[in-house]
C-alpha positions as CSV (number, residue, x, y, z in Angstrom):
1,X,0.0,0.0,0.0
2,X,1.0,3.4,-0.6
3,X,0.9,6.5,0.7
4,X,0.7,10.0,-1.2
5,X,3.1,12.9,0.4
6,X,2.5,16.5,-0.2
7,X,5.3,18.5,-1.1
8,X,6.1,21.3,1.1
9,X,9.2,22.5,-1.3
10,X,7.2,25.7,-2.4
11,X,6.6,26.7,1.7
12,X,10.1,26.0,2.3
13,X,10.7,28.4,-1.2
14,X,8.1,31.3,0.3
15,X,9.3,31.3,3.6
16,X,12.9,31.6,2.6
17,X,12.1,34.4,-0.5
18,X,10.5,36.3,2.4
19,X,13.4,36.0,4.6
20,X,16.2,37.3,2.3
21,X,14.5,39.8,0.4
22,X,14.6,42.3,3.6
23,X,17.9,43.5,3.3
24,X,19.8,46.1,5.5
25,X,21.2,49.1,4.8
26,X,24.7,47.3,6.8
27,X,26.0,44.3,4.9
28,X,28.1,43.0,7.1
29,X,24.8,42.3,9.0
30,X,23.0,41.5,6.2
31,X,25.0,38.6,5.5
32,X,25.3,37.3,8.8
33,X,21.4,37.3,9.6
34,X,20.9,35.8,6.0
35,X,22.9,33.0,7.1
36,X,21.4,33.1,10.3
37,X,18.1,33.2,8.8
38,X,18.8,30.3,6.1
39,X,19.2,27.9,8.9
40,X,16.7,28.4,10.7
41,X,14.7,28.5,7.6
42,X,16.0,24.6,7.5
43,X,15.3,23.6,11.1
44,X,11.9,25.2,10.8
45,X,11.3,22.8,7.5
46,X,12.9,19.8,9.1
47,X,10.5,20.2,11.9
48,X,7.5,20.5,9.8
49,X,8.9,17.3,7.9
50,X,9.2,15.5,11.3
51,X,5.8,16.7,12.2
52,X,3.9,15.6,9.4
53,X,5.9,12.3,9.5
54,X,4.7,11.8,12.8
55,X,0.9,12.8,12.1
56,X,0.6,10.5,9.4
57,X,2.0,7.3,11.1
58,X,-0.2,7.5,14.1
59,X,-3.3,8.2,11.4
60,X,-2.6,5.3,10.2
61,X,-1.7,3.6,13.0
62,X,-4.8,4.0,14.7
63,X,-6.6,3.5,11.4
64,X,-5.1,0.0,11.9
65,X,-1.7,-0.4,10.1
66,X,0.3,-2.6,12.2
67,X,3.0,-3.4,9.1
68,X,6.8,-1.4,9.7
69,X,6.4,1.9,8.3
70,X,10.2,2.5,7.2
71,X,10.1,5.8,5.5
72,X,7.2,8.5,4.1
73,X,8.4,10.8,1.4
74,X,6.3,12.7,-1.7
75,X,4.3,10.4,-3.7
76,X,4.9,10.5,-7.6
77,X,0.8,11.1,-7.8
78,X,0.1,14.9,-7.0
79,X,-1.0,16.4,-3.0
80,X,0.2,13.0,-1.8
81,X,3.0,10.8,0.0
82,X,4.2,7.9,-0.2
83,X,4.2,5.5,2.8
84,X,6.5,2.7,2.4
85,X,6.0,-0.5,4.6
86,X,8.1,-3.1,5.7
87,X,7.6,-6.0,2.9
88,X,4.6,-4.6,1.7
89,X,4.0,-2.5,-1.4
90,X,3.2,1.2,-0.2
91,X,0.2,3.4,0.5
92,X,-0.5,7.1,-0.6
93,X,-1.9,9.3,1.5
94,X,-3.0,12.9,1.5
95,X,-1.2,15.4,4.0
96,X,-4.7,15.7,6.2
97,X,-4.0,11.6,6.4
98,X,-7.8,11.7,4.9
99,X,-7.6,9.9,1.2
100,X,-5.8,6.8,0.6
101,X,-4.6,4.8,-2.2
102,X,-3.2,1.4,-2.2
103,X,-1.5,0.0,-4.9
104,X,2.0,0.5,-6.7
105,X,2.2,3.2,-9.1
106,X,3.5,2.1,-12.8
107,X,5.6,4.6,-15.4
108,X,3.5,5.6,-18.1
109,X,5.5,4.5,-21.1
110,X,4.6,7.4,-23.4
111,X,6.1,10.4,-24.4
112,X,5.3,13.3,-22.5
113,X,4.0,15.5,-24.6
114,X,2.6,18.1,-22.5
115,X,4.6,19.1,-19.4
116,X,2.5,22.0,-18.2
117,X,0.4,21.6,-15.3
118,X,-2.9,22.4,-16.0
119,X,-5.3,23.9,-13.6
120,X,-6.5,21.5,-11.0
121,X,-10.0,20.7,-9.3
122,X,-11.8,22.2,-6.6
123,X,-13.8,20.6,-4.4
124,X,-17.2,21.7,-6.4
125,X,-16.0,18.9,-9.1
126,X,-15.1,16.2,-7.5
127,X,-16.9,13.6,-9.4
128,X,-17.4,15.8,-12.3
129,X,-15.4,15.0,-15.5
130,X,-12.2,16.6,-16.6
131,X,-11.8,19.3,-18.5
132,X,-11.8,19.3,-22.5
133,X,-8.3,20.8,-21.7
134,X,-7.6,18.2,-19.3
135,X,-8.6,15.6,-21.0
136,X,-6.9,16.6,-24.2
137,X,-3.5,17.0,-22.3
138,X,-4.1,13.6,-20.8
139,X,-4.1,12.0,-23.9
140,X,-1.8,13.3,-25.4
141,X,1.1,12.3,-23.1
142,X,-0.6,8.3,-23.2
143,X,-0.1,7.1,-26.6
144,X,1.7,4.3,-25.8
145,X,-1.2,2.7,-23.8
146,X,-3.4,0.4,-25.3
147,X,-7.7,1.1,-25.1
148,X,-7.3,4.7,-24.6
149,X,-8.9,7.8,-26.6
150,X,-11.6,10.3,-25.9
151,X,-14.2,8.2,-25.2
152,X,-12.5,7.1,-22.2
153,X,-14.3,8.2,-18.5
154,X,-11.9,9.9,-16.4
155,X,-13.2,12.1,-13.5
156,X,-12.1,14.4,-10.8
157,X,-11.7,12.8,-7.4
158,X,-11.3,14.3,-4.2
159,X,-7.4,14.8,-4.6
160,X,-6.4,18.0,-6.6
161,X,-4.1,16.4,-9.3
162,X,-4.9,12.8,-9.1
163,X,-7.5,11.5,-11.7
164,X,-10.2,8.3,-11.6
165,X,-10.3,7.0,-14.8
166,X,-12.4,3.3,-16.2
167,X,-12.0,1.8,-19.2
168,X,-14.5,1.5,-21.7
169,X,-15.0,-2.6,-20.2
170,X,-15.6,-0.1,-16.7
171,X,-12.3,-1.2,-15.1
172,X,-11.1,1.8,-13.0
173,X,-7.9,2.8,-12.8
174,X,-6.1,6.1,-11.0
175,X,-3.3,8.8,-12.6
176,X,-1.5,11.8,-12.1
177,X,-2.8,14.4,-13.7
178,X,0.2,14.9,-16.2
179,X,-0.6,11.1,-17.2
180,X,2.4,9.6,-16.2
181,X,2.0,7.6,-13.1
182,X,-0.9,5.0,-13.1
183,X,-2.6,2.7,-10.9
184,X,-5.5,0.0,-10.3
185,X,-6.0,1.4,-7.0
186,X,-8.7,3.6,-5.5
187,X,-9.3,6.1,-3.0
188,X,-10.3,4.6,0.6
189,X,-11.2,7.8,2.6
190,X,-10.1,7.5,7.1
191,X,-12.3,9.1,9.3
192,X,-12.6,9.4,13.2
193,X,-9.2,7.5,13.2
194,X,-11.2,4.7,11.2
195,X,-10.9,3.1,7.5
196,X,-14.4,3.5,6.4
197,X,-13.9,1.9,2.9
198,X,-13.8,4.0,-0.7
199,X,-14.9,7.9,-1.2
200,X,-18.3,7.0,-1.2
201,X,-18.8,10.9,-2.0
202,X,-16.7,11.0,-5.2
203,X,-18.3,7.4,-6.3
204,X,-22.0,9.3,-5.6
205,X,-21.1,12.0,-8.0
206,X,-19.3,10.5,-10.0
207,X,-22.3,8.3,-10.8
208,X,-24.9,11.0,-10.5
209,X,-22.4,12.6,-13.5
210,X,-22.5,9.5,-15.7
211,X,-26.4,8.7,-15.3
212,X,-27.2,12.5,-16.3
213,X,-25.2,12.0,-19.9
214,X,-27.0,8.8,-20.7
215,X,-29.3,9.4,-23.7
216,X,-32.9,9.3,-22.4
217,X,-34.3,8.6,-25.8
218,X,-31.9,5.5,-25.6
219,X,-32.7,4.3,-22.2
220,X,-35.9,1.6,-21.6
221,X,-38.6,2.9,-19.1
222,X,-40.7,0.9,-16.8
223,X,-42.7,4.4,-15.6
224,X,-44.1,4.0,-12.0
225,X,-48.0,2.6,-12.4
226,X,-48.6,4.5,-8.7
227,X,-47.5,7.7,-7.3
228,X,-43.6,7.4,-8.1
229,X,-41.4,7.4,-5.0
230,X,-38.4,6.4,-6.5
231,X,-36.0,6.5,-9.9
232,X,-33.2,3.6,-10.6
233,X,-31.5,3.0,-13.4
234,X,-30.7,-0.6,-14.4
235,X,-27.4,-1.7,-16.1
236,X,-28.8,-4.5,-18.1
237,X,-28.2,-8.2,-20.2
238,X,-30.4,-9.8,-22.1
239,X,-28.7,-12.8,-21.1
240,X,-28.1,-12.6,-17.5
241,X,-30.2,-14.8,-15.3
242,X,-30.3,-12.1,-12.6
243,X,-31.1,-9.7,-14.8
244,X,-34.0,-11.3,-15.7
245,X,-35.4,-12.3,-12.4
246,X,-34.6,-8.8,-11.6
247,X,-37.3,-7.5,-15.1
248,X,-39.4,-10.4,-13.2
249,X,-40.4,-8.2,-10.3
250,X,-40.6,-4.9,-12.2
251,X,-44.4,-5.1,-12.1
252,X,-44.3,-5.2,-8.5
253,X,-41.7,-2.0,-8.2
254,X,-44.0,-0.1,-10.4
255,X,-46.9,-0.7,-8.4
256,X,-45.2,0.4,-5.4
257,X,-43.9,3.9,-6.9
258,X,-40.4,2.9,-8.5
259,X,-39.6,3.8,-11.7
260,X,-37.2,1.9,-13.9
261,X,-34.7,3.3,-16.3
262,X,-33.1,0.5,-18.4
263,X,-29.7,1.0,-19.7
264,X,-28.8,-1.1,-22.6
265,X,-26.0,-3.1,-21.1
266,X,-24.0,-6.0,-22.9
267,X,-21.4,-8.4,-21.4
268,X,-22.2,-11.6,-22.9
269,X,-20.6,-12.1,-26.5
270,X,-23.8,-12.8,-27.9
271,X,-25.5,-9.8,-26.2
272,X,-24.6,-6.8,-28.5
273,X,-26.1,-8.2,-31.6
274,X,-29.3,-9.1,-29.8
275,X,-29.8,-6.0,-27.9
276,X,-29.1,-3.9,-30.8
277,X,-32.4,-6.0,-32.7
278,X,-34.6,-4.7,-29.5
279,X,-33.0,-1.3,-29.3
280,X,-33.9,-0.9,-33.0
281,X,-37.6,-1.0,-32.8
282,X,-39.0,1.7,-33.9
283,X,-40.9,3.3,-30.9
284,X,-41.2,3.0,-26.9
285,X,-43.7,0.8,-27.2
286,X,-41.7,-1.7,-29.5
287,X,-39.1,-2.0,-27.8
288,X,-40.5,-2.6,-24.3
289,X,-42.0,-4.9,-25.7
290,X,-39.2,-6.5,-27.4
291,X,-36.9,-6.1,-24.0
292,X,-40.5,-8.3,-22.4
293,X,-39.7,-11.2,-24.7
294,X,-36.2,-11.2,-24.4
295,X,-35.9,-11.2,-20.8
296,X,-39.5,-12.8,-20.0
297,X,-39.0,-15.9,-22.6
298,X,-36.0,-15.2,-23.6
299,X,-37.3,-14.9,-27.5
300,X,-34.8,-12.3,-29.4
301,X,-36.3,-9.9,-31.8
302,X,-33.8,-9.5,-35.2
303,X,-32.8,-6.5,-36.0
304,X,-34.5,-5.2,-38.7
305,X,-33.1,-5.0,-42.4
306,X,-33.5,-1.1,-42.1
307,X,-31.8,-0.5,-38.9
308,X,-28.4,0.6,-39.1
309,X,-28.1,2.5,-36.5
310,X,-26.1,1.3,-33.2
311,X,-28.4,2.3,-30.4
312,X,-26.6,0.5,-27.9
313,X,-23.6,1.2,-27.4
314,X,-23.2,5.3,-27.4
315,X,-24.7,4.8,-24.1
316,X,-23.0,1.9,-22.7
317,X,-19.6,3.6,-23.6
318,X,-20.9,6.4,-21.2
319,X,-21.8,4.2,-18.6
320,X,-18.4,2.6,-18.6
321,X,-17.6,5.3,-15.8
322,X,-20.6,3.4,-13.4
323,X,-17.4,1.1,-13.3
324,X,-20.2,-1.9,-13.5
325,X,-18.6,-5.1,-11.5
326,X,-21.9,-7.2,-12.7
327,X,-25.2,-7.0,-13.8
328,X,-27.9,-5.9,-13.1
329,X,-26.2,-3.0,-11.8
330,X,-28.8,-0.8,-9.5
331,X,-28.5,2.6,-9.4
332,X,-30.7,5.3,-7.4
333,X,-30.9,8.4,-8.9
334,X,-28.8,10.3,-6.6
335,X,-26.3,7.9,-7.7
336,X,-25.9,5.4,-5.3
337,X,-25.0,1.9,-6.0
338,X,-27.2,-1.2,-4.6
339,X,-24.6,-3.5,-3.5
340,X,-26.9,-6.7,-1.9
341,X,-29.4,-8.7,-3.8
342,X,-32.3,-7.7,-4.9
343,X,-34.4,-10.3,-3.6
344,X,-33.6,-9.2,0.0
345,X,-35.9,-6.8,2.2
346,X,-33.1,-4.6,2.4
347,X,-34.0,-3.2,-1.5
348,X,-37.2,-1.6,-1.0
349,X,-35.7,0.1,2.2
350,X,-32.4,1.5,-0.2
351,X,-35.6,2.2,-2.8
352,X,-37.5,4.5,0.0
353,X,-41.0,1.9,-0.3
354,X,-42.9,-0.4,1.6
């Protein structure tokens, strides 16, 4: 595991800029208090280094990290150190010993094209995506890596500099900001001295982000037959068995105020071809109707001869940022992810109905 250091090089820079710019009149004593001043300049940093060193192990030793720490130092991924641990891979952790990461950090192979630092996120957008400008800049300095291009998710997270990214098969992954130091790990967040497992925050926005791109005109709705009480959106297969005993109870959720937004989306092989026949009926109607058969009696309608059109995958490309582990994938509309089965009490509870 590994922990992300922050850099305090441009303090050290200010303080010490402040310190020798006020010259005297007297240079005798100008030089002796500059020198004066330049060391205590480095005992003041050395004691913020030992402080912060010292913060960030008992964080994490409370938070439960009984492995050697041997050394913490700045992490390669930006507002982060590195925590290295006896016979373990490191951590990185944010200064406030808040945000973690575990997982070892790989070279981007690439060129780096762009070596400006662009502007980086507030805390308004986390979970929003980057920048055209970011984005653009991103890519450019990651052309050696394979299933990357600008159809790729990659959102702000909760650490100015440090990027959440998924592949287009909804595999997240983390970077710096400048593209070239990448991992498979994400952010755990510590509070009240606790690990209390990933940013649930950034994942809620994040999501919330994703679900308002979708294409509505591409999406299958099961409208509420009561008063509606509740909006989820369904990541979908036509050949999933859970996804179909899931569609099973959809006239019972719509009686009981839920709405159901279907997003078209395949995993099997088989999957795309089919779906895209019952996407490309030609009205609402149709295609619920189609979606009934498929998942009901599992009857496939062709595509038709006219339909060339792919109305599947634009918008499962978008939802590759829901970073979809298996389906049926149950999102609320604020964005929060069901993560038990469906078939338990629990759901109508998470769904706000009785």
């Amino acid at each position: 595991m590994k922990l992300p250091l922050i850099k305090f090089a441009s303090l050290i820079g200010i303080v010490s800029l402040t310190t020798t710019a006020c010259a005297q009149p007297n240079e005798g004593a100008t030089s002796n208090r500059t020198t004066s001043q330049s060391i205590e300049n480095v005992e003041v940093s050395d004691t913020m280094t030992q402080s912060l060193d010292s913060y960030l192990r008992q964080v994490l030793t409370q938070a439960g990290i009984k492995t050697q720490i041997t050394s913490i130092a700045p992490s390669n991924l930006p507002n982060m150190y590195q925590v290295n641990l006896a016979g373990q891979a490191p951590l990185h952790i944010t200064e406030d010993g808040k945000y973690v990461i575990q997982g070892e950090l790989q070279n981007n192979p690439s060129k780096q094209v762009v070596t400006k630092t662009l502007p980086r996120s507030n805390k308004e957008q986390i979970g929003q995506p980057v920048s055209t400008a970011i984005k653009s800049a991103m890519l450019a300095n990651m052309s050696a890596l394979k299933n990357m291009s600008t159809k790729t998710p990659l959102f702000y997270t909760a650490v100015p500099g440090v990027i959440w990214g998924a592949t287009l098969e909804g595999v997240p992954f983390l970077l710096s900001d400048d593209a070239q130091y990448i991992t498979d790990g994400e952010i755990s967040v510590i509070e009240n001295g606790q690990f209390v497992g990933l940013d649930t925050e950034f994942e809620q926005r994040k999501n919330q982000s994703v679900l308002a791109s979708l294409d509505d005109k591409q999406l299958i709705r099961y409208p509420a037959t009561s008063t509606e009480k509740a909006v989820i959106y369904v990541a979908d297969d036509v050949n999933c068995p859970y996804c179909r005993r899931l569609h099973q109870q959809m006239p019972m959720l719509n009686a009981k105020g839920v709405t159901i937004n279907v997003i078209g989306y395949p995993i099997y092989e088989q999957s795309p071809a089919q779906m895209r026949g019952i996407w490309c009926q030609t009205d609402e109607k149709s295609r619920r109707q189609a979606f009934d058969k498929a998942m009901l009696q599992g009857e496939m309608t062709p595509t038709p001869a006219s339909c060339t059109a792919d109305h599947v995958t634009p918008n499962r490309e978008k939802a590759a940022g829901l970073a979809v582990i298996a389906t049926p994938a149950i999102y609320r509309e604020d964005g929060v992810l069901y993560q038990a089965s469906f078939e338990s009490p629990e759901f109508l509870d998470f769904l706000g109905v009785e």
